[in-house]
N, C-alpha and C positions, 0 to 999 in steps of 0.2 A: 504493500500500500504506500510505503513508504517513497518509495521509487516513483510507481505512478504518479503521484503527486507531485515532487519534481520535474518531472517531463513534463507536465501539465503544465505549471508557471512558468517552463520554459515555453511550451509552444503560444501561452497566449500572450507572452512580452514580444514572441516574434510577431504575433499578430499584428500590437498594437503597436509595433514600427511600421510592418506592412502600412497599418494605415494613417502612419505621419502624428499618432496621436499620443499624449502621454500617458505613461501606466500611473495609476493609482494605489496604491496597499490600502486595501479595505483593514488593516485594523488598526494602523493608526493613522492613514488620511495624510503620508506623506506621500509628495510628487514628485516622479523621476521625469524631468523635462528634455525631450529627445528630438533632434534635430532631422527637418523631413531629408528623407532622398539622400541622404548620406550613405555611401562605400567608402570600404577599402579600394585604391587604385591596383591592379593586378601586380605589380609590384611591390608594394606594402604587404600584401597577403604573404609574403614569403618570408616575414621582416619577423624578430623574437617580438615577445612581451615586455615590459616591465610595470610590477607593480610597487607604485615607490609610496612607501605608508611614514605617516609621520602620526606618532606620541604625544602631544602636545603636553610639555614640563617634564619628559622621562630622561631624569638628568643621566651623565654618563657612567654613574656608577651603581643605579637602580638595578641591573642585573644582578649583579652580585649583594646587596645591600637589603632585596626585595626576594631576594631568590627565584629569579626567571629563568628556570630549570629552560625550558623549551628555547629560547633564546638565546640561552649563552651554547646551549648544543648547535643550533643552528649558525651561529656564527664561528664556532668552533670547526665546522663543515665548509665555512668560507671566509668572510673577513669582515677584522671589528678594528675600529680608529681605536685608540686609547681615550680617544673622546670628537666632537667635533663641533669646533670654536663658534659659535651663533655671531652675527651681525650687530653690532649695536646702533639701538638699545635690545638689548637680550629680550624682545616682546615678541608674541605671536602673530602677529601680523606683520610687520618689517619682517619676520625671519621666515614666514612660508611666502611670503612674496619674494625675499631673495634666493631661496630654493627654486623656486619652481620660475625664475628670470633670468640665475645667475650673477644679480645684479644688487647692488649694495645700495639699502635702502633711499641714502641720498639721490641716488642713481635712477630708481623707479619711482619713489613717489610717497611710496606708503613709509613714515617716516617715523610711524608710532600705531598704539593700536588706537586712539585717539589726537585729531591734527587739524589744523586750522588752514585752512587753506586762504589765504591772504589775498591771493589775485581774485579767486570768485566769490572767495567772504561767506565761505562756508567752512561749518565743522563735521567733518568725518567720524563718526563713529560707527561700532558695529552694533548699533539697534537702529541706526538709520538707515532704512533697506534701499530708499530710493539714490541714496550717492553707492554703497555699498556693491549696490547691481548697476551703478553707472559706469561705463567702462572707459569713459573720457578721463575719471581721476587716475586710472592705471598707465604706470611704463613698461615702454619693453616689450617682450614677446613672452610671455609664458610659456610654457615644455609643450602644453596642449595647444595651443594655437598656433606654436611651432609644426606639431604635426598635423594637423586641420591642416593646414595652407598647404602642406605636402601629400596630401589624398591620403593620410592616416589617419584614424578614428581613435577617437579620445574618450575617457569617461574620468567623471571627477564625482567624488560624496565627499562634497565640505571642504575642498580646499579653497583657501582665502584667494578672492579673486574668480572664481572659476562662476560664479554668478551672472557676473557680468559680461557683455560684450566685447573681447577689447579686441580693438583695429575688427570689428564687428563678427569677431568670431565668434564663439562657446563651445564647452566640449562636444562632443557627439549626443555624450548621456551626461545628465548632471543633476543635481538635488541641492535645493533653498536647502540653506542649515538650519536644522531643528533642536534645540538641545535634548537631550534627554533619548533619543534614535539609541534602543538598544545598539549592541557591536556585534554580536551575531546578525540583527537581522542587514547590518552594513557587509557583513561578511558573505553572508548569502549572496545579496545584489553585486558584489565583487564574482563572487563565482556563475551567479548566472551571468554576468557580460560573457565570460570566459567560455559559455558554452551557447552561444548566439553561430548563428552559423559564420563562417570563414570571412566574409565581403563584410559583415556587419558587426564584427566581435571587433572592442578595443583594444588596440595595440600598446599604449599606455594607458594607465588607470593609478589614479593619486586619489590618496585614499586617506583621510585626517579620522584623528579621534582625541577627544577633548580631555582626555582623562591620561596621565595621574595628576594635568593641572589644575581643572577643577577643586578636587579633593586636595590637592599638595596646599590651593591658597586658604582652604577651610580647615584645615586641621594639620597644614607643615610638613615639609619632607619626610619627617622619621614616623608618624604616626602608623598605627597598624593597618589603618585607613587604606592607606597608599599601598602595604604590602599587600591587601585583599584586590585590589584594581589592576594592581602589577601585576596579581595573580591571574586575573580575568583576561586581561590583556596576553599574557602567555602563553595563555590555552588556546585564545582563539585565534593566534599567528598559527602557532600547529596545528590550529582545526585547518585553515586555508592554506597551510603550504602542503598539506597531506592530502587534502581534497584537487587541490592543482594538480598535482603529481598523477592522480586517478585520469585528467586529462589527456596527459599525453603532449600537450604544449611545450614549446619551449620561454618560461618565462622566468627572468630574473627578478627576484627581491632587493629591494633597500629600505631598509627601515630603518629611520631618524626622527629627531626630536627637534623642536626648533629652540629650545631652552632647558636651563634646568631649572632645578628651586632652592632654595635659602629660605631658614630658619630670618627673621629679623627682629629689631625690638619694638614690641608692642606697648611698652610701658609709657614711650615719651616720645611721641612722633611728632616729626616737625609741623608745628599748625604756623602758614602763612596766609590763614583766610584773610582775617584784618589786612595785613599789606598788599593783597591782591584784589579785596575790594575799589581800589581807590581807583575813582572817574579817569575812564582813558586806559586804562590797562585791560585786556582778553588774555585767559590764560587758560592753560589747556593740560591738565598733569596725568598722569599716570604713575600713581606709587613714587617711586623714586627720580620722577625728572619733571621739572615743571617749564613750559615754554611759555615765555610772554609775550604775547604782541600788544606794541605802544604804538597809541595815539599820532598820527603823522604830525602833529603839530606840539608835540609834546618832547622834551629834552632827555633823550633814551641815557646817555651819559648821566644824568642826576639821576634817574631812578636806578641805572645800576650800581652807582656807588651805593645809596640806600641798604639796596641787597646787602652787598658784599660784607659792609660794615656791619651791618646786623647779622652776619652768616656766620651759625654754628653747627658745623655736622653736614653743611651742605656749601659746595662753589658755584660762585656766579661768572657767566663768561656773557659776554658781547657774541654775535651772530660773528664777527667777523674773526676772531678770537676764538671759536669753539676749539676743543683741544685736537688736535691731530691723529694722537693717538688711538682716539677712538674709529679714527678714518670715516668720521662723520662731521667733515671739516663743512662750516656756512656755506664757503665761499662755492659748493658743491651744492646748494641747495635750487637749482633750479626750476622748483614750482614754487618756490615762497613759503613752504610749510615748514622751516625751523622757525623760531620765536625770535624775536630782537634783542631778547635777552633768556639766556638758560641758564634755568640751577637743576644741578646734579647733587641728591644727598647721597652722603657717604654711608657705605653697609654698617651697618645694618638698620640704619636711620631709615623713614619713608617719609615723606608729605602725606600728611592726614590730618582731619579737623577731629574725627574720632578715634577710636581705639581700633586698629587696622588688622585684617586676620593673618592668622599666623606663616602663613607664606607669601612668599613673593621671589620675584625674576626683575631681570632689565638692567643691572648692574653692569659693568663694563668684563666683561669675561676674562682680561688681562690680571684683573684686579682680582678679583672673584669665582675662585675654581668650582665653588656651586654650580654658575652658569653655564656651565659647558655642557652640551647637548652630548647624544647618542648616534653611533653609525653602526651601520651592521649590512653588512649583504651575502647574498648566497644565491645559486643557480648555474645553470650551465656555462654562463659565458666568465664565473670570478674563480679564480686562484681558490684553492681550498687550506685551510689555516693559517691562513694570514695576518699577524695585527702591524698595524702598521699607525703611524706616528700622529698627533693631531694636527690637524687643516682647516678652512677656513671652509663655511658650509657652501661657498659663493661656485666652489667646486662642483656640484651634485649635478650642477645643469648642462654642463659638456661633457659628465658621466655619461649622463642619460640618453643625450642626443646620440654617442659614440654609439649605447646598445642599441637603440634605434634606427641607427644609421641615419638620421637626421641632418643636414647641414643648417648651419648655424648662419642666420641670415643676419643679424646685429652683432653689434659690438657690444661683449660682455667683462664684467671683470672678473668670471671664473678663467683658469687653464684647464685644459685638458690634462696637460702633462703631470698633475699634481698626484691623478689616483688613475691615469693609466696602467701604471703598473699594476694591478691589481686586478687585470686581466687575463684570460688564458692567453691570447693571441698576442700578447706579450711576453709568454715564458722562455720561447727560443730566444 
């Protein structure tokens, strides 16, 4: 019965391409939104898989820490970074935008998970669906509309960006973020793409899941919390890479994190409501980094001495001035969304007017070895027992293209050559 059943929701999802229209899941009333008259080009048909999944907060030392039996085998079978370095600001939105671009947040646009966009005088955030699915705020070419444009079919569940239009593409298959979408039944719709017939199955498929960050900011890295999530999380990578295997495909895994998590102090967070109230100042924070945009007719040099001199636990820099090091230099800001003036608090400090829950990300990863994300892959085309040294995530995107065979039509600031080795077709 079991079986039957599966063929069944397989044949009537091919229907409901057949007829250009989007499936529905009668039980919880999410929409897989599916793009008419889309093939594979007979070329592509011949091309591997990859399914590049991101953990959102599964810092780099959770396997071990959480006991992710199924993941550290699995990467034990291929290859794991020692960690890998997230973008800053260590946030979930800048870091699966620069995954899935190659492109370092100044670079593409999304500059925080929360950003004021100066020139059109709007704020981005993600409960606001109508900029969020707008695809004019995005840079760059994402991995799927890289392959769209090349007559390869794409499928995305919840990756940041993938909502939207950009340079008026969308994946092939996609889904509005819902929170709370069980992971199995994401798991599922992962393996039913994989068994669509040949011209219509996606060739890449990026696949996000909100958890251990959710949980890590409600109850903090070490909580048991986290080890029961991690645990969920483990089991159901094994449920899909076991279930692939039954295909017959040839499809590689990567699976990454866009951040990690830190413990910080809850007891005395920086409150600068009061000085951020004052006429003429927009500000726009996220836990640990607060961006100000001033009044065009107001003296940015006097309010930032203010800052500075009143700064405890936190520094203030000028847009022109941001530090370097973070290689989220102003002068790189080419849509206007850094602040005219930024304070960064220091770990384990945050900005908050109340008592802030116990985790948090976004720190500078230099500084802050919390932050450092997760790498793992395995499949046909990677070296088997591998580890190999920590990189910058800006890498993943000319990974990806290489298994794809993809050519690379923009100018990115990933190399290829950083984790080519870590390829079969590189072992002679």
């Amino acid at each position: 019965m079991a079986i039957k059943m599966h063929f069944l929701r397989i044949s009537l999802l091919i229907a409901f391409i057949f007829l250009g229209i989007s499936q529905t899941n009668a039980q919880d009333k999410i929409t897989q939104y599916i793009v008419k008259n889309k093939i594979n080009s007979k070329e592509q048909q011949k091309k591997p898989y990859v399914i590049l999944i991101s953990a959102d907060g599964f810092r780099h030392d959770f396997i071990e820490k959480h006991n992710a039996i199924n993941l550290k085998r699995l990467s034990e079978k291929g290859v794991r970074a020692n960690s890998m370095s997230p973008s800053f600001p260590s946030l979930t939105f800048p870091n699966h935008y620069t995954l899935a671009t190659g492109l370092l947040p100044q670079n593409h646009g999304i500059v925080n998970n929360n950003f004021y966009d100066k020139k059109l005088k709007v704020k981005y955030s993600p409960s606001d669906t109508s900029l969020v699915r707008n695809g004019n705020i995005y840079g760059g070419t994402p991995l799927w509309v890289l392959a769209e444009q090349q007559n390869m079919l794409s499928a995305s569940y919840f990756w940041i960006g993938s909502e939207a239009a950009i340079k008026n593409i969308k994946p092939t298959y996609s889904y509005h973020y819902k929170k709370g979408t069980p992971l199995n039944e994401r798991i599922n719709t992962v393996l039913d793409w994989l068994n669509l017939p040949e011209d219509r199955r996606p060739h890449l498929i990026t696949f996000y899941i909100d958890e251990p960050d959710a949980s890590g900011h409600a109850f903090g890295p070490n909580a048991q919390t986290i080890t029961n999530v991690v645990k969920q999380i483990d089991e159901e990578i094994n449920r899909l890479t076991e279930a692939v295997k039954k295909t017959g495909l040839p499809v590689d895994f990567i699976f990454v994190s866009d951040h990690g998590l830190t413990e910080i102090d809850r007891e005395a967070p920086i409150n600068l409501s009061k000085e951020l109230s004052q006429t003429g100042l927009y500000s726009v924070s996220t836990g640990f980094i607060t961006n100000i945009f001033v009044d065009d007719l107001m003296d940015t040099t006097e309010i930032y001495n203010k800052f500075k001199n009143k700064g405890q636990y936190y520094k203030t820099y000028l847009k022109k001035d941001f530090i370097n090091e973070f290689n989220f230099a102003g002068s790189n800001d080419a849509d206007n969304r850094i602040g005219d003036i930024i304070l960064v608090a220091e770990w384990p400090k945050v900005f908050a007017s109340t008592t802030p829950s116990p985790g948090a990300h976004g720190y500078d990863p230099l500084k802050v070895k919390d932050m450092e994300a997760t790498f793992l892959a395995w499949g046909p085309s990677f070296k088997e027992g591998i580890r190999i040294n920590t990189f910058k995530n800006i890498h993943i995107y000319p990974l990806v293209a290489k298994l794809l065979g993809l050519q690379i039509t923009d100018k990115i600031d990933g190399e290829l050559k950083v984790l080519e080795p870590i390829l079969k077709q590189n072992k002679e």
